[in-house]
C-alpha positions as CSV (number, residue, x, y, z in Angstrom):
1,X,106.8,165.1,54.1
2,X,105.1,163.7,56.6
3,X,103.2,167.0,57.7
4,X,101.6,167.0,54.1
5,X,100.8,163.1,54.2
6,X,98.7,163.9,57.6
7,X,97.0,166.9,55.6
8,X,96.5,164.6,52.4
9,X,95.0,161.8,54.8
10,X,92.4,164.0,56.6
11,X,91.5,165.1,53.1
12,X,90.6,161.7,52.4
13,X,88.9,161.2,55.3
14,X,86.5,164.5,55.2
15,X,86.0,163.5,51.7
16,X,84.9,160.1,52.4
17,X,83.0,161.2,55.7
18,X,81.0,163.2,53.1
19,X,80.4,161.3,49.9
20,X,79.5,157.6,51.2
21,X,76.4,158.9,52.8
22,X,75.2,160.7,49.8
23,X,76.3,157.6,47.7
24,X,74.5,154.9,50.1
25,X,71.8,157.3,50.0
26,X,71.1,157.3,46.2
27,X,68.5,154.8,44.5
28,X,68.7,153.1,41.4
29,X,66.0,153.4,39.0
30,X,65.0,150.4,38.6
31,X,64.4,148.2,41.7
32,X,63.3,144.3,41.8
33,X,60.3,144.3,43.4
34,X,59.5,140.1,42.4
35,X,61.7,137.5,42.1
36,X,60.9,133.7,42.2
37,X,62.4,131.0,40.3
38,X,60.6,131.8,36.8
39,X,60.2,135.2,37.0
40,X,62.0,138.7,37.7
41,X,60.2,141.4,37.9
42,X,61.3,144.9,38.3
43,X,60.3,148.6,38.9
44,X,61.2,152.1,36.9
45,X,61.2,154.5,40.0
46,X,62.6,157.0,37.4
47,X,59.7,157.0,35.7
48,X,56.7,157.3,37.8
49,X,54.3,159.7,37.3
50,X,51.8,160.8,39.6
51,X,48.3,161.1,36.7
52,X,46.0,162.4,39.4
53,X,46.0,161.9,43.4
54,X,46.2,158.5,44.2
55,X,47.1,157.2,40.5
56,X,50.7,156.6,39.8
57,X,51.8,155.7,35.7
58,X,54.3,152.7,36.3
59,X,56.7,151.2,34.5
60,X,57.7,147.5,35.0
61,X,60.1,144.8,33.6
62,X,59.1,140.9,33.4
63,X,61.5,138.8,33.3
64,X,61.0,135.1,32.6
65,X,63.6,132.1,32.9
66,X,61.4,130.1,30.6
67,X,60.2,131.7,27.1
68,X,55.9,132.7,27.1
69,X,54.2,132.4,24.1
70,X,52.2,135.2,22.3
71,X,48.9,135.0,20.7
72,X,50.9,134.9,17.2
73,X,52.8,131.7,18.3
74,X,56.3,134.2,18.5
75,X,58.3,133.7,22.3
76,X,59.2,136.3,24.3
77,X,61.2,136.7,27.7
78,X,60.4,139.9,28.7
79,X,57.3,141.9,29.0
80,X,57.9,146.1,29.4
81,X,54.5,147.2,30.7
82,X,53.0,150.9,31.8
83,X,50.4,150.8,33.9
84,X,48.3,153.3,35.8
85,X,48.1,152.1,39.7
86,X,46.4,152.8,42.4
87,X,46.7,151.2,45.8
88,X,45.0,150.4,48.7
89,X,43.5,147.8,47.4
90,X,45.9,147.3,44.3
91,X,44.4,148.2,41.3
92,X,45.4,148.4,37.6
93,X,44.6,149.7,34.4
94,X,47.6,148.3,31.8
95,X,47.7,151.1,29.0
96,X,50.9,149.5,27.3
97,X,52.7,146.3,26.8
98,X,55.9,145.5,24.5
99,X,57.0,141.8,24.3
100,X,61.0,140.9,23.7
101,X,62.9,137.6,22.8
102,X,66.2,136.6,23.8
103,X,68.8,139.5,23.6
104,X,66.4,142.3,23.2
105,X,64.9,141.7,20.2
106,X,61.6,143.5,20.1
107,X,58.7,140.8,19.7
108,X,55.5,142.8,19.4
109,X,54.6,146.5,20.7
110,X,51.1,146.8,21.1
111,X,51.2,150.3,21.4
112,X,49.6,153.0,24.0
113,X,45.8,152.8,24.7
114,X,44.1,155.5,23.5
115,X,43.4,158.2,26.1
116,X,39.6,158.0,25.3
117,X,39.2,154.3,25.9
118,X,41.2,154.7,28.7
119,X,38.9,156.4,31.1
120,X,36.3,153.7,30.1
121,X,38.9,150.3,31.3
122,X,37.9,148.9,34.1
123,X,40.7,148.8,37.1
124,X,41.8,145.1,37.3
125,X,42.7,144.1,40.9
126,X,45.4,141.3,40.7
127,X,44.6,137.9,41.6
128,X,45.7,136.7,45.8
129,X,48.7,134.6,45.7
130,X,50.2,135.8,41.8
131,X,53.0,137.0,41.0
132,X,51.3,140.4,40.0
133,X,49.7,140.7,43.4
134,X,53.0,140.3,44.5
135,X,55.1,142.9,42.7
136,X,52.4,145.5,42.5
137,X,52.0,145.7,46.3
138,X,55.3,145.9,46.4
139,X,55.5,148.8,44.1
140,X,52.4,150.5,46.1
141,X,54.6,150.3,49.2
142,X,57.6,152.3,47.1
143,X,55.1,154.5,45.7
144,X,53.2,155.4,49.3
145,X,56.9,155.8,51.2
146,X,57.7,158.1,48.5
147,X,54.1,160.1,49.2
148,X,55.0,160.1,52.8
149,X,58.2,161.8,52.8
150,X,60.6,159.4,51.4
151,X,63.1,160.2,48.5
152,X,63.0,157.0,46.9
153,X,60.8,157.8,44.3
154,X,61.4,160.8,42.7
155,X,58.3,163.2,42.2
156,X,57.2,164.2,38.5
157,X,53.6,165.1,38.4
158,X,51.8,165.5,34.8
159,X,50.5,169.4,34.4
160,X,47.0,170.2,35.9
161,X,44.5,170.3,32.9
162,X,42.6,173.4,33.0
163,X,38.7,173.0,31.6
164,X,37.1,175.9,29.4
165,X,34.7,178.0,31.8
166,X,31.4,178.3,30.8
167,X,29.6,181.5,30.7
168,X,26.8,181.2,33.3
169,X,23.6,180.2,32.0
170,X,20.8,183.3,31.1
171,X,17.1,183.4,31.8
172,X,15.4,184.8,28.9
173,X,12.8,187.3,30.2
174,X,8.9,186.2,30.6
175,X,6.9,187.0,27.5
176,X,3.7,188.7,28.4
């Protein structure tokens, strides 16, 4: 009996030698990356997307103690939004926002910008001192330790788009 208890307990121990670093190691997808005393904000690692070099799509959660109010007059306490990022300096270009009320309960959509209009936003840098300042250079620093080497981001790229090749352009020949 005892032999196979001493067998059974360095079982245990190789066991958990090997799965609490690979546990400790793994990252939840969403992280906080804001958090004051009105509002929680946090960060969809799972779901970044790198667009192009040095633009990330995003996906962050809002969460505010207090209910906002939308331009309809409806409250909301939580804001989903996507945004494209790029950092150093933070910029932004917010391509979708969905608005909920207590428990979930979808407020508003507003939908995805169209592609098209897209590429004429302008990139919005977040105001010093915000709250949005705040948590987007805190995302930038997940998303550039993940571009460094780090794991904590996991790395989805969008295909490459391939543009039509033109046949090269013909002189006509010199009338005489």
């Amino acid at each position: 009996m005892g032999d196979f208890m001493i067998r059974y307990a360095s079982r245990l121990y190789l066991l958990a030698c090997v799965a609490v670093p690979c546990v400790a190691g793994a990252q939840a997808p969403w992280r906080q990356v804001y958090k004051d005393s009105d509002l929680t904000v946090i960060f969809d690692t799972a779901s970044v997307v790198l667009q192009s070099p040095g633009t990330w799509s995003t996906v962050t959660s809002w969460d505010y103690a207090r209910p906002r109010i939308t331009e309809q007059k409806k409250q909301y306490t939580r804001l989903v939004e996507r945004a494209y990022v790029r950092c150093s300096p933070v910029r932004l270009k917010r391509v979708r926002s969905t608005v909920y009320a207590v428990n979930n309960v979808l407020v508003r959509d507003e939908g995805e910008v169209d592609p098209r209009d897209q590429a004429h936003m302008v990139w919005d840098r977040p105001q010093p001192g915000t709250p949005g300042r705040n948590a987007f250079e805190s995302v930038c620093g997940i998303l550039t330790r993940k571009r460094t080497g780090s794991a904590s981001v996991p790395a989805k790229t969008t295909p490459e788009k391939v543009a039509p090749t033109k046949a090269p352009a013909r002189k006509k020949p010199a009338s005489k």
